[in-house]
CHARMM internal coordinates of N, CA and C (Angstrom, degrees):
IC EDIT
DIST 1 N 1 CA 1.4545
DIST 1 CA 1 C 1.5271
ANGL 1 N 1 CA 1 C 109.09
DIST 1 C 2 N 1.0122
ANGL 1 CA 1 C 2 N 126.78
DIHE 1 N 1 CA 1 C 2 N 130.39
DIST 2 N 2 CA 1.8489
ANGL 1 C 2 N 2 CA 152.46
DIHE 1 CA 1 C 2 N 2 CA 150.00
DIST 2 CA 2 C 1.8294
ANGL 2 N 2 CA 2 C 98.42
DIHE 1 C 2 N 2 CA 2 C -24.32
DIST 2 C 3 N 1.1280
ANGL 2 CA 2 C 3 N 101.15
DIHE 2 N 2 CA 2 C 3 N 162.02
DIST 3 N 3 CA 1.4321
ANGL 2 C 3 N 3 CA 125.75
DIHE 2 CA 2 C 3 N 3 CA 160.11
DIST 3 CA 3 C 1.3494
ANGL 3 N 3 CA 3 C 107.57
DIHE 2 C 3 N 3 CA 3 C -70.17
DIST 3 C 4 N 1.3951
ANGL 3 CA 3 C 4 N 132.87
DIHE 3 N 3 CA 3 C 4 N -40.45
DIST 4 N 4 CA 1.2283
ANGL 3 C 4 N 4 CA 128.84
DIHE 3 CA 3 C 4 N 4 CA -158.59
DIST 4 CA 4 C 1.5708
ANGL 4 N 4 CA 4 C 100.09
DIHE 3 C 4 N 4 CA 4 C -87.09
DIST 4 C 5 N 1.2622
ANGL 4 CA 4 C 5 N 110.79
DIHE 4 N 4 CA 4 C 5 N -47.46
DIST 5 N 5 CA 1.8934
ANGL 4 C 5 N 5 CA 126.31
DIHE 4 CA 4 C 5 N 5 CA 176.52
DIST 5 CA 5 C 1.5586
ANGL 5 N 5 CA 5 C 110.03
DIHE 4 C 5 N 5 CA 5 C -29.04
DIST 5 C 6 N 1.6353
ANGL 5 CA 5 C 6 N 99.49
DIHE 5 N 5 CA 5 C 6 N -61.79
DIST 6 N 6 CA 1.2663
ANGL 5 C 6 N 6 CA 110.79
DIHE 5 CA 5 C 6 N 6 CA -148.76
DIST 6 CA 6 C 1.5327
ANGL 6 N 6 CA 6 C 103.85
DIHE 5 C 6 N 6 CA 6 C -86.12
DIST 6 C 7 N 1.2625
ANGL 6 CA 6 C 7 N 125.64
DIHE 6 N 6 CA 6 C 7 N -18.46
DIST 7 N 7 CA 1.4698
ANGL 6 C 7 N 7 CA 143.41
DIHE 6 CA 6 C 7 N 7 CA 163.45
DIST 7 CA 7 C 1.6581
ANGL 7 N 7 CA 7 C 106.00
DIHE 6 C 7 N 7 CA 7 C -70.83
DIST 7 C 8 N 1.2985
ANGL 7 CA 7 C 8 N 138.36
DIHE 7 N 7 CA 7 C 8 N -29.75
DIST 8 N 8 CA 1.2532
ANGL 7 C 8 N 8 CA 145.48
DIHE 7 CA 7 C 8 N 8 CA 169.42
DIST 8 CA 8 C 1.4221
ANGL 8 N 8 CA 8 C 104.72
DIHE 7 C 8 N 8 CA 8 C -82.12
DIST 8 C 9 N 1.5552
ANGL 8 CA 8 C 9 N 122.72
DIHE 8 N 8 CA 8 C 9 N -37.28
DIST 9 N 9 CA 1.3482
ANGL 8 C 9 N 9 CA 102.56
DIHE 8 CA 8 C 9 N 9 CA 163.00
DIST 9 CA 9 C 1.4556
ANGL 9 N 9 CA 9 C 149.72
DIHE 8 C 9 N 9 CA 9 C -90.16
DIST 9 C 10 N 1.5729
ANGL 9 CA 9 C 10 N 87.42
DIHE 9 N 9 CA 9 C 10 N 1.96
DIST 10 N 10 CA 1.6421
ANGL 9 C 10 N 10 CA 120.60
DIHE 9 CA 9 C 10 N 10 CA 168.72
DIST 10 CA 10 C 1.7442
ANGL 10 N 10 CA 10 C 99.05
DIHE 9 C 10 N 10 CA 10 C -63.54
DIST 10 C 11 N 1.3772
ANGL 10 CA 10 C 11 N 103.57
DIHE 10 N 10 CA 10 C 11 N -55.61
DIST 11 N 11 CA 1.6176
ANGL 10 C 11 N 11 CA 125.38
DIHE 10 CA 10 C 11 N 11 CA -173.13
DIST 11 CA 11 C 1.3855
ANGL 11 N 11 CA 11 C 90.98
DIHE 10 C 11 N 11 CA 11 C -27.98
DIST 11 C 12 N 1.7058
ANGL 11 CA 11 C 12 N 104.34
DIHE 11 N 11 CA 11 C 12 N -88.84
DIST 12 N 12 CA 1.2406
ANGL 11 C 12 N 12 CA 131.91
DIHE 11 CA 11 C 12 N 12 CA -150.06
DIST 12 CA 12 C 1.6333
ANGL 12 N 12 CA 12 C 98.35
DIHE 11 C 12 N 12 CA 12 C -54.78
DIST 12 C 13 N 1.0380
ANGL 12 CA 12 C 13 N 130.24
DIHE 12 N 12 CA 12 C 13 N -55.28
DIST 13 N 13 CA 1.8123
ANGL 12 C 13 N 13 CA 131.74
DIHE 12 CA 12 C 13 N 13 CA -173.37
DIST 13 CA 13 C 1.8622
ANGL 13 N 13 CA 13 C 100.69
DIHE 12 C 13 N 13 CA 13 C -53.86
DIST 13 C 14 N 1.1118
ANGL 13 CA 13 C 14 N 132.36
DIHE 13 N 13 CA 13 C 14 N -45.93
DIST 14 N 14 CA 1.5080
ANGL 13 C 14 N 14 CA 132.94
DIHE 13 CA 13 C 14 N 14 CA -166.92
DIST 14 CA 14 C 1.3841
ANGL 14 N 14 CA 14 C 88.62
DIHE 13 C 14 N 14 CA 14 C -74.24
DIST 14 C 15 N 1.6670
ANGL 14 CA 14 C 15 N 119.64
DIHE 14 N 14 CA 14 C 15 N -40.89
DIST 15 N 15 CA 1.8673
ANGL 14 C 15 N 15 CA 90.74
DIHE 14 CA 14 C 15 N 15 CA -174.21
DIST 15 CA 15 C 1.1292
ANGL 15 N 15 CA 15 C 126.66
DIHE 14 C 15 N 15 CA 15 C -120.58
DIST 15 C 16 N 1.8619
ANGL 15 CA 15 C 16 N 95.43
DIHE 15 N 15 CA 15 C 16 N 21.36
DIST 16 N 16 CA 1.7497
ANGL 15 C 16 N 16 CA 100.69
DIHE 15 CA 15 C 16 N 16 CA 140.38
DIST 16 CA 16 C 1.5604
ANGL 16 N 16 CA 16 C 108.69
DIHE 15 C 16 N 16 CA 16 C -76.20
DIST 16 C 17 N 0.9170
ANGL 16 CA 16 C 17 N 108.96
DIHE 16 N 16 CA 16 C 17 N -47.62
DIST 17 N 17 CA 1.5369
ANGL 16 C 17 N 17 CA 112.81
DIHE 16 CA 16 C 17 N 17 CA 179.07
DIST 17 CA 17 C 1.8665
ANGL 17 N 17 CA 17 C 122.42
DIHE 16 C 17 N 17 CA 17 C -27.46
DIST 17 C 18 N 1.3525
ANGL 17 CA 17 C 18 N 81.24
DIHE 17 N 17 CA 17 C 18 N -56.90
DIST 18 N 18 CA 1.7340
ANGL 17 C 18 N 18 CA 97.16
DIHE 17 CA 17 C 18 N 18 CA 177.56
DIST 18 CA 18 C 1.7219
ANGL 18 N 18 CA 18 C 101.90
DIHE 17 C 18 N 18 CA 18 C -71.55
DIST 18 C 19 N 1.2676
ANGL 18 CA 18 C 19 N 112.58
DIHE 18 N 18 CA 18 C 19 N -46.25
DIST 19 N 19 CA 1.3879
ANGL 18 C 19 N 19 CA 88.25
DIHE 18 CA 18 C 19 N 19 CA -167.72
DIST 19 CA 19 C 1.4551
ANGL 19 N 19 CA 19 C 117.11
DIHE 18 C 19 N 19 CA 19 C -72.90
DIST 19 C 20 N 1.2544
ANGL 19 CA 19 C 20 N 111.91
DIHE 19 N 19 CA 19 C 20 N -10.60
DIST 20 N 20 CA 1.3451
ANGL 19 C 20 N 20 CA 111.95
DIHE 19 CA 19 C 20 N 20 CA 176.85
DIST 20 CA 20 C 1.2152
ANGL 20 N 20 CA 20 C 124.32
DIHE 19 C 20 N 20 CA 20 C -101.77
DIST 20 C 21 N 1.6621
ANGL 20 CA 20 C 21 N 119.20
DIHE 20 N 20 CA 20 C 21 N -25.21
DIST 21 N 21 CA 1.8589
ANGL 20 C 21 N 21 CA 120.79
DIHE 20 CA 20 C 21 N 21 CA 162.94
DIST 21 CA 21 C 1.4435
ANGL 21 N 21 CA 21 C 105.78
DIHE 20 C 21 N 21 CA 21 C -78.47
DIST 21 C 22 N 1.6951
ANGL 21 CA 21 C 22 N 111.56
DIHE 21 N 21 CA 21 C 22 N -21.63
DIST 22 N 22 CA 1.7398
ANGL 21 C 22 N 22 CA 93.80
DIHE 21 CA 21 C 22 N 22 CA -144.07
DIST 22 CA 22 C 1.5947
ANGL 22 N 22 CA 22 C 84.22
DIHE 21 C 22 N 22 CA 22 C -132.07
DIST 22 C 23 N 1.1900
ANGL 22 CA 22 C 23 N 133.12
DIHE 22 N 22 CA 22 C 23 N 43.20
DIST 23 N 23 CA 1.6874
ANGL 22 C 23 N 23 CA 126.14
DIHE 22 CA 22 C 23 N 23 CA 177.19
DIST 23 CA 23 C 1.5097
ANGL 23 N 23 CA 23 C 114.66
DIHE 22 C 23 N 23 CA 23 C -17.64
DIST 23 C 24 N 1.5532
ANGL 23 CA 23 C 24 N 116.21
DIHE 23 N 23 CA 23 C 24 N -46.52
DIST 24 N 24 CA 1.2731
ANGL 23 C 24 N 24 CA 133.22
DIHE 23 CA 23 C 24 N 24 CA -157.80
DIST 24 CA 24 C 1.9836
ANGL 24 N 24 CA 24 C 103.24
DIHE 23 C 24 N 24 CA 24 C -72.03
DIST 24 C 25 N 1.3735
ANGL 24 CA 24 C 25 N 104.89
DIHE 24 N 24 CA 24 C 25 N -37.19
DIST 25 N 25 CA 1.7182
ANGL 24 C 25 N 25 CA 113.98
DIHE 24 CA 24 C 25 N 25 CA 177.55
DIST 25 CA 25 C 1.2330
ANGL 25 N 25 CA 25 C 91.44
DIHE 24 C 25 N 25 CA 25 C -78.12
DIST 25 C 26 N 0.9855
ANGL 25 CA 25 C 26 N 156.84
DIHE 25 N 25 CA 25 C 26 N -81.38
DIST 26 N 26 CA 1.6246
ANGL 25 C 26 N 26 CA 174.19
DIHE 25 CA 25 C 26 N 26 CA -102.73
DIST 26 CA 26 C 1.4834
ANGL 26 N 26 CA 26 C 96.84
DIHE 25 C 26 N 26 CA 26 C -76.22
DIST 26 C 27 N 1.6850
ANGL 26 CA 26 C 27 N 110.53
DIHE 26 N 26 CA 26 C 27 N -50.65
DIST 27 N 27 CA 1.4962
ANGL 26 C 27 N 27 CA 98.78
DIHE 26 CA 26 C 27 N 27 CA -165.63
DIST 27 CA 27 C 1.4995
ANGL 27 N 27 CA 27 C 110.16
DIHE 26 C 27 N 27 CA 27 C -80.74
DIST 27 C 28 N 1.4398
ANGL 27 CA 27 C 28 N 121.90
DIHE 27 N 27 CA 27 C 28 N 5.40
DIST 28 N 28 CA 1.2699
ANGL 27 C 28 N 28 CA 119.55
DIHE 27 CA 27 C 28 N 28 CA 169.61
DIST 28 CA 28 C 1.3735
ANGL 28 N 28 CA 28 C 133.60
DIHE 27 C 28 N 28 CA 28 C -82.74
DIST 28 C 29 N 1.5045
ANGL 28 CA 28 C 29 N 107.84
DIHE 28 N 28 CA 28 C 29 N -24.26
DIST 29 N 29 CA 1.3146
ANGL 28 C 29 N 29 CA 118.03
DIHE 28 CA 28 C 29 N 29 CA -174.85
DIST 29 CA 29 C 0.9591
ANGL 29 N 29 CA 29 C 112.89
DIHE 28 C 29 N 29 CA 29 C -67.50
DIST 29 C 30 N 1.5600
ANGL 29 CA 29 C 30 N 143.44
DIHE 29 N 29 CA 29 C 30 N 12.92
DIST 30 N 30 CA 1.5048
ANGL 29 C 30 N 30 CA 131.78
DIHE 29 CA 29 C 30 N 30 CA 158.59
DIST 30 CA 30 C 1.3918
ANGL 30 N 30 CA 30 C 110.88
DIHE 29 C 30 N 30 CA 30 C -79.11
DIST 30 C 31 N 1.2104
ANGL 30 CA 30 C 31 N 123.63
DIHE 30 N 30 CA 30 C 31 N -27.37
DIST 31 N 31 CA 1.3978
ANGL 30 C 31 N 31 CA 149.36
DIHE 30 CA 30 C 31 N 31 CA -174.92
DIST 31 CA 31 C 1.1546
ANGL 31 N 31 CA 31 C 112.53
DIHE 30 C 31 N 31 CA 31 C -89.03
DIST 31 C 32 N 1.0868
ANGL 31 CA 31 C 32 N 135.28
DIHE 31 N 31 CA 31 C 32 N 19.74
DIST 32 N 32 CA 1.8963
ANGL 31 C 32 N 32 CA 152.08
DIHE 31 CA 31 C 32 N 32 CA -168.62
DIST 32 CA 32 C 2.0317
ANGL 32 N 32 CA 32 C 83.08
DIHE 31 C 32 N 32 CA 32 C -113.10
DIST 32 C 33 N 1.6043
ANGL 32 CA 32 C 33 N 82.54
DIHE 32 N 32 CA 32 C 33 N 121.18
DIST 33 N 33 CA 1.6262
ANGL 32 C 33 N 33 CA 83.61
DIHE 32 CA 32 C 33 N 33 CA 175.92
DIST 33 CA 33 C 1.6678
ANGL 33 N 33 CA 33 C 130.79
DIHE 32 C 33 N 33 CA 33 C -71.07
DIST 33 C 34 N 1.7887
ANGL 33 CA 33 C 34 N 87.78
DIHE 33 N 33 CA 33 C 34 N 0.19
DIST 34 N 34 CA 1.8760
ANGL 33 C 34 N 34 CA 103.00
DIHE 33 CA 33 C 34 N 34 CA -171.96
DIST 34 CA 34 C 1.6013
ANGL 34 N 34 CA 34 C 85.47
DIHE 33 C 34 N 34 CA 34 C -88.69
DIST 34 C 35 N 1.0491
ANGL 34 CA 34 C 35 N 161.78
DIHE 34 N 34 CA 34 C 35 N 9.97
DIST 35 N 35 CA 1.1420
ANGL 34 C 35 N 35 CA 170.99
DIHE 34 CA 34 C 35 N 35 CA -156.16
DIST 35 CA 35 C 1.5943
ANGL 35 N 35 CA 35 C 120.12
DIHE 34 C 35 N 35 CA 35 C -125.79
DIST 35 C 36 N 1.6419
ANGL 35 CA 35 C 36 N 93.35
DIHE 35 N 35 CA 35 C 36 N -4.57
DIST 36 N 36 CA 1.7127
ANGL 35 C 36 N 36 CA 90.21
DIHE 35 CA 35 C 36 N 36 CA -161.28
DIST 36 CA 36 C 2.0383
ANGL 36 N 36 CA 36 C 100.81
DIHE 35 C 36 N 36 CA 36 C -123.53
DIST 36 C 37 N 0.9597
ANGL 36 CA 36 C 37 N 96.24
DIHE 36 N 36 CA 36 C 37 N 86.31
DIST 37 N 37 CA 1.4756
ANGL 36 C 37 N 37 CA 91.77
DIHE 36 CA 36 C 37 N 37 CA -170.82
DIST 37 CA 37 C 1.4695
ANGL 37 N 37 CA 37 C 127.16
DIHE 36 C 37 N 37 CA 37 C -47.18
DIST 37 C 38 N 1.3955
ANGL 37 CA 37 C 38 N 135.96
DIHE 37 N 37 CA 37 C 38 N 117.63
DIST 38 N 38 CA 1.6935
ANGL 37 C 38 N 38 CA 114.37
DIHE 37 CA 37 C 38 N 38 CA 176.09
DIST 38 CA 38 C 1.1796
ANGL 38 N 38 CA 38 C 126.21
DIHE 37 C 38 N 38 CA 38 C -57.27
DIST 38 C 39 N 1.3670
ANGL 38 CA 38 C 39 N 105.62
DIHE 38 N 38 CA 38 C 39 N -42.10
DIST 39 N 39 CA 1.9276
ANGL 38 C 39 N 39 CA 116.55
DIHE 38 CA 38 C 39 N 39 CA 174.31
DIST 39 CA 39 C 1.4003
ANGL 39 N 39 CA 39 C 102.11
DIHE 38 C 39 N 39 CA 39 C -80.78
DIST 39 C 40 N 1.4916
ANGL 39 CA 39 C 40 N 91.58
DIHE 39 N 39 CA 39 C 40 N 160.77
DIST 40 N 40 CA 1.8091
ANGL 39 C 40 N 40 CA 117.77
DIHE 39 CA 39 C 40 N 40 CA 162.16
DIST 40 CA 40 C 1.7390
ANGL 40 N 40 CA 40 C 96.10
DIHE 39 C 40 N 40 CA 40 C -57.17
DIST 40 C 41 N 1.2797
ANGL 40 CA 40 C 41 N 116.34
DIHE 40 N 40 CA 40 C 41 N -71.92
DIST 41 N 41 CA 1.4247
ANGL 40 C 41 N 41 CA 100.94
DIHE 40 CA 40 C 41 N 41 CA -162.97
DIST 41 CA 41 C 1.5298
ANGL 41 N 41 CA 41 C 109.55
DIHE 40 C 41 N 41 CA 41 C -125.26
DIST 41 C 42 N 1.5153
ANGL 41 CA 41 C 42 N 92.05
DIHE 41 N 41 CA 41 C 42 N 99.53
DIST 42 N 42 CA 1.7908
ANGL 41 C 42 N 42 CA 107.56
DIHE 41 CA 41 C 42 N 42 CA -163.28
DIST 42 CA 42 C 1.7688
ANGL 42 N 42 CA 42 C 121.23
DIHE 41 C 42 N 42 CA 42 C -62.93
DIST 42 C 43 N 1.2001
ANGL 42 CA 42 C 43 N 144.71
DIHE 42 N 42 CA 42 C 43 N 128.22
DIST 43 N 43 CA 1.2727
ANGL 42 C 43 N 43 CA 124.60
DIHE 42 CA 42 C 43 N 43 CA -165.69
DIST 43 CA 43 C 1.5176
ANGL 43 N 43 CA 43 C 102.79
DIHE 42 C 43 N 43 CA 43 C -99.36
DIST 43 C 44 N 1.6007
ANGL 43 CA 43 C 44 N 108.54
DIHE 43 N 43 CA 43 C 44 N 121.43
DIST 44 N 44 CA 1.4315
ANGL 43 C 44 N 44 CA 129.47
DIHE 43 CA 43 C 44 N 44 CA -156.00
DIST 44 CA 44 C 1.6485
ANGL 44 N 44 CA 44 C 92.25
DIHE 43 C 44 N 44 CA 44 C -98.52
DIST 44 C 45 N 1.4598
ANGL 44 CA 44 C 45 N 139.75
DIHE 44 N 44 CA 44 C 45 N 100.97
DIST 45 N 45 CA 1.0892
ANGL 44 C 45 N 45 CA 145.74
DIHE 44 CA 44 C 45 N 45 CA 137.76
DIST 45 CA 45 C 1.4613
ANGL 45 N 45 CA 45 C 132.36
DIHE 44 C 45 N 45 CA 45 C -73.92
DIST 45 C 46 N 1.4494
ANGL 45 CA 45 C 46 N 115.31
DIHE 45 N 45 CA 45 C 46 N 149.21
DIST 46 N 46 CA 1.7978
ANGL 45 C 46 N 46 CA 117.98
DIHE 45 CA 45 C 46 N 46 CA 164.46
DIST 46 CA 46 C 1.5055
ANGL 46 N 46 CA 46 C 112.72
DIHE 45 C 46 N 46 CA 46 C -26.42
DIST 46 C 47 N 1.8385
ANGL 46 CA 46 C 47 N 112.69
DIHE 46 N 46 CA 46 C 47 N -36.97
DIST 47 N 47 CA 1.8429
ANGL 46 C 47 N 47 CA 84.71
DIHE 46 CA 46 C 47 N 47 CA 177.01
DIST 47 CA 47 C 1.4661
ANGL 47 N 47 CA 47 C 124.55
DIHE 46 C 47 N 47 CA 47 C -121.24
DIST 47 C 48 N 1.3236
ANGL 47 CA 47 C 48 N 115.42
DIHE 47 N 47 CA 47 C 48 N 16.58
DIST 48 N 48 CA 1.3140
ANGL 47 C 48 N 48 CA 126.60
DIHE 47 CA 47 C 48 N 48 CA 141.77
DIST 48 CA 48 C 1.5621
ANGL 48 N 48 CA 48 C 104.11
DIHE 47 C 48 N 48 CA 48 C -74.89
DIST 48 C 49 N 0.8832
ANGL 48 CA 48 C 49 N 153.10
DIHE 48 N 48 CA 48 C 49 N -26.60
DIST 49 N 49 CA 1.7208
ANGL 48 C 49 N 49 CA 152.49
DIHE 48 CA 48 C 49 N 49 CA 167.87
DIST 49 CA 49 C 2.1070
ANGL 49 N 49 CA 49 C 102.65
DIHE 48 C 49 N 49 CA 49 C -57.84
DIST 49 C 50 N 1.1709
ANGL 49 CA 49 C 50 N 71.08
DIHE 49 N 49 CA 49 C 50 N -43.39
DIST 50 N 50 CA 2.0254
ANGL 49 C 50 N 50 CA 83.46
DIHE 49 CA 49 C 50 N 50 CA -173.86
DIST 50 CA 50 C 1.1826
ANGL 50 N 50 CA 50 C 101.91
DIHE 49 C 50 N 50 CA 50 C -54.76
DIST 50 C 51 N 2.0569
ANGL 50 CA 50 C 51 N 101.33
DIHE 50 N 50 CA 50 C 51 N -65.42
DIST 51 N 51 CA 1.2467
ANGL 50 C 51 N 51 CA 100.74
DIHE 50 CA 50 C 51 N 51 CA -174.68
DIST 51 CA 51 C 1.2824
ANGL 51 N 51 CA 51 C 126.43
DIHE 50 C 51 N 51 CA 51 C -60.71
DIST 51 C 52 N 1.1109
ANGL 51 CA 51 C 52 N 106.21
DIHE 51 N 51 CA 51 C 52 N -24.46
DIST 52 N 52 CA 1.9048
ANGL 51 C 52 N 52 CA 90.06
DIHE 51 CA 51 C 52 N 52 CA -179.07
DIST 52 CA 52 C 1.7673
ANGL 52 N 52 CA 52 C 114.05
DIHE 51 C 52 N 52 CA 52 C -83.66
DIST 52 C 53 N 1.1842
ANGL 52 CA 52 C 53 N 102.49
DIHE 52 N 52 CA 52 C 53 N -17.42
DIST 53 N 53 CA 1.1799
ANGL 52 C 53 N 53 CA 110.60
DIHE 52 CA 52 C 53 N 53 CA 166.30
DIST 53 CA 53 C 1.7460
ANGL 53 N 53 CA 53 C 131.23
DIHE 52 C 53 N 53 CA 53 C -57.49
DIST 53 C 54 N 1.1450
ANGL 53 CA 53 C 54 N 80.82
DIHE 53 N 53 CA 53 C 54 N -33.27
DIST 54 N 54 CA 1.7988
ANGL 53 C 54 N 54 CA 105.39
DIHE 53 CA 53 C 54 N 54 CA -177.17
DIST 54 CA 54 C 1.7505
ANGL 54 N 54 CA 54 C 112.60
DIHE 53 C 54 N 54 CA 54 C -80.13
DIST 54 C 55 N 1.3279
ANGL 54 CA 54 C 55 N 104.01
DIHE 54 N 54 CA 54 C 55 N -46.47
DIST 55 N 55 CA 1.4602
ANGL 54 C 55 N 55 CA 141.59
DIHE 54 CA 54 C 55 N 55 CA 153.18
DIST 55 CA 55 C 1.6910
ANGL 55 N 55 CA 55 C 95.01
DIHE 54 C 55 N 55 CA 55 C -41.83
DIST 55 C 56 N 1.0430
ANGL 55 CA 55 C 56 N 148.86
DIHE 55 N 55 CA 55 C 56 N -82.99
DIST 56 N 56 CA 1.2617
ANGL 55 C 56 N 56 CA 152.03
DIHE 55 CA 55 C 56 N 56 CA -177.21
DIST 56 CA 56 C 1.6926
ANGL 56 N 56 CA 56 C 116.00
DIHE 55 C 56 N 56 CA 56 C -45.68
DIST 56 C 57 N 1.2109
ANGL 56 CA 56 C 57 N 96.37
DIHE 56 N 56 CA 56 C 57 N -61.21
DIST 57 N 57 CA 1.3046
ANGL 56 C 57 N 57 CA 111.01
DIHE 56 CA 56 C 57 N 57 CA -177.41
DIST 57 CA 57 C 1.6679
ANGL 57 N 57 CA 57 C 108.91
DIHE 56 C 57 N 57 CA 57 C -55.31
DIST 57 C 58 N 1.4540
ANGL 57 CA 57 C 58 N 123.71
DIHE 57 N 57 CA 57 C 58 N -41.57
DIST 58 N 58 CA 1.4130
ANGL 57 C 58 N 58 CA 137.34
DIHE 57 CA 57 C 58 N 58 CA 153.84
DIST 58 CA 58 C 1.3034
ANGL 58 N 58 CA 58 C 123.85
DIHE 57 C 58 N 58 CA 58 C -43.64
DIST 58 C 59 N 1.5109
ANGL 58 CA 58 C 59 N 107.47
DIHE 58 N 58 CA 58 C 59 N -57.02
DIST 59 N 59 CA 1.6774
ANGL 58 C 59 N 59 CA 95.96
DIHE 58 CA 58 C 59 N 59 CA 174.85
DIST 59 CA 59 C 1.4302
ANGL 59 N 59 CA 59 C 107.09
DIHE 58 C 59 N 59 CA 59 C -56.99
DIST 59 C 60 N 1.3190
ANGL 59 CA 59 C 60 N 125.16
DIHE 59 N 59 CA 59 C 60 N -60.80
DIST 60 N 60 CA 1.8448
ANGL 59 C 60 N 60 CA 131.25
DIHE 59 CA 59 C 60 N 60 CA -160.41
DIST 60 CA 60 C 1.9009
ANGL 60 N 60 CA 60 C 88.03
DIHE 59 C 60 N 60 CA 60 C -57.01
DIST 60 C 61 N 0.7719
ANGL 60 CA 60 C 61 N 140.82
DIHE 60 N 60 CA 60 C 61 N -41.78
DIST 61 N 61 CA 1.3411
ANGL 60 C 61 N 61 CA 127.35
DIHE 60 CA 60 C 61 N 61 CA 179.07
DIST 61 CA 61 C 1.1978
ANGL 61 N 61 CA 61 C 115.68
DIHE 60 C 61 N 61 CA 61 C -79.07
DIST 61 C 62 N 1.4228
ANGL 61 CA 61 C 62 N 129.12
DIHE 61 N 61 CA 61 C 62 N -17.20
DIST 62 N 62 CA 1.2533
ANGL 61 C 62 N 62 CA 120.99
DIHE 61 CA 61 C 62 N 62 CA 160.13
DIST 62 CA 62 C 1.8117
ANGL 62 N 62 CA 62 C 117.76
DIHE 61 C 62 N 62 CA 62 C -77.77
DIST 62 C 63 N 0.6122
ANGL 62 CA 62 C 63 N 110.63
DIHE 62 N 62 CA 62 C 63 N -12.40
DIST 63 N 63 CA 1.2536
ANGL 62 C 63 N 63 CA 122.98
DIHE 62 CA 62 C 63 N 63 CA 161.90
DIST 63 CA 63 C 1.1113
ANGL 63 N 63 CA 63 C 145.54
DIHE 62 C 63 N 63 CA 63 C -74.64
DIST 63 C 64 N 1.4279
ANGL 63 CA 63 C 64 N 111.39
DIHE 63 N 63 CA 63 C 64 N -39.73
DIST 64 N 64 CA 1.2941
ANGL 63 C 64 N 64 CA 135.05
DIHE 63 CA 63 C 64 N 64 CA 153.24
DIST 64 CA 64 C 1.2568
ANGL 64 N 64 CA 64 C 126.18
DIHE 63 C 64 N 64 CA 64 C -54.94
DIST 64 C 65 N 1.5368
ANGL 64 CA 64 C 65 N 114.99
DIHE 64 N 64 CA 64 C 65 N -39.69
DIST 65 N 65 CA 1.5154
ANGL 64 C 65 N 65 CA 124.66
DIHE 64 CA 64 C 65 N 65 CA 171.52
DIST 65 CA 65 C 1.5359
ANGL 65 N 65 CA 65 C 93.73
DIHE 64 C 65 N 65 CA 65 C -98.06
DIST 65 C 66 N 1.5426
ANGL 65 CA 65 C 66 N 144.35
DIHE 65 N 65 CA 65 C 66 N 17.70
DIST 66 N 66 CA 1.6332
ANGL 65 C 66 N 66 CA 102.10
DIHE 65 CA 65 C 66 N 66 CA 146.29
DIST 66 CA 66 C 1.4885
ANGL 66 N 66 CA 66 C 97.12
DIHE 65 C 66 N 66 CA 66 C -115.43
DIST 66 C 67 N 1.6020
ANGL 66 CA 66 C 67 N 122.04
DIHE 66 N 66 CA 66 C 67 N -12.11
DIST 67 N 67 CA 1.5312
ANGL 66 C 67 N 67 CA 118.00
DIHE 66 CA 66 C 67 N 67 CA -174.26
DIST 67 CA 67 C 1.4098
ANGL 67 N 67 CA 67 C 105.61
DIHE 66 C 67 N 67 CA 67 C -94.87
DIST 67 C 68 N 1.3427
ANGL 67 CA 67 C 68 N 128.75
DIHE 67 N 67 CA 67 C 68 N 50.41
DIST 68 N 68 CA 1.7119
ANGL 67 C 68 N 68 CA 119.59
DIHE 67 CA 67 C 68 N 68 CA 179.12
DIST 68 CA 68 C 1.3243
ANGL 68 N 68 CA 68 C 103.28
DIHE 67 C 68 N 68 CA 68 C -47.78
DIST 68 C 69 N 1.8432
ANGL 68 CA 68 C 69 N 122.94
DIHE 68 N 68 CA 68 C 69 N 146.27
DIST 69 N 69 CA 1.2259
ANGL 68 C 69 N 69 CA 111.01
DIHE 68 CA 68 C 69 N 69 CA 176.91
DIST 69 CA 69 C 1.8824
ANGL 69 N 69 CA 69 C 87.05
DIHE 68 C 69 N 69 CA 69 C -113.70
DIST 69 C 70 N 0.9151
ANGL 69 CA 69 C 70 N 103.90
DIHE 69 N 69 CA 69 C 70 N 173.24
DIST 70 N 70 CA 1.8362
ANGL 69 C 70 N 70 CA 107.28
DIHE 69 CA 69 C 70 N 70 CA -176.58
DIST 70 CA 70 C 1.7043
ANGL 70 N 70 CA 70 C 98.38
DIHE 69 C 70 N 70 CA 70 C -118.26
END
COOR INIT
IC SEED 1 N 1 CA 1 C
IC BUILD
């Protein structure tokens, strides 16, 4: 697998993850501004992949430290 693959499959596992531990984060991520392309046809590289990745990985941890579950 590529750099780009394995960063797309990082993607996809964190927001199955959320949609399935965290329903409540899940419905936001359409609304994540790394999500919102300016152009018609946006050019998707290894570090726009990062970044949104990083971006992801941030929200679910922000969350985690204000939604403690007991």
């Amino acid at each position: 697998m590529n750099a780009k693959q394995i960063l797309m499959k990082e993607i996809t596992e964190l927001t199955t993850l959320m949609e399935t531990e965290y329903p409540e984060l899940y419905q936001y991520l359409d609304e994540n501004p790394m999500t919102i392309p300016a152009t018609n046809h946006p050019h998707i590289d290894i570090v726009v992949l990062k970044e949104y990745l990083e971006s992801l990985k941030g929200l679910l941890q922000h969350h985690l430290e204000t939604h403690k579950k007991n």
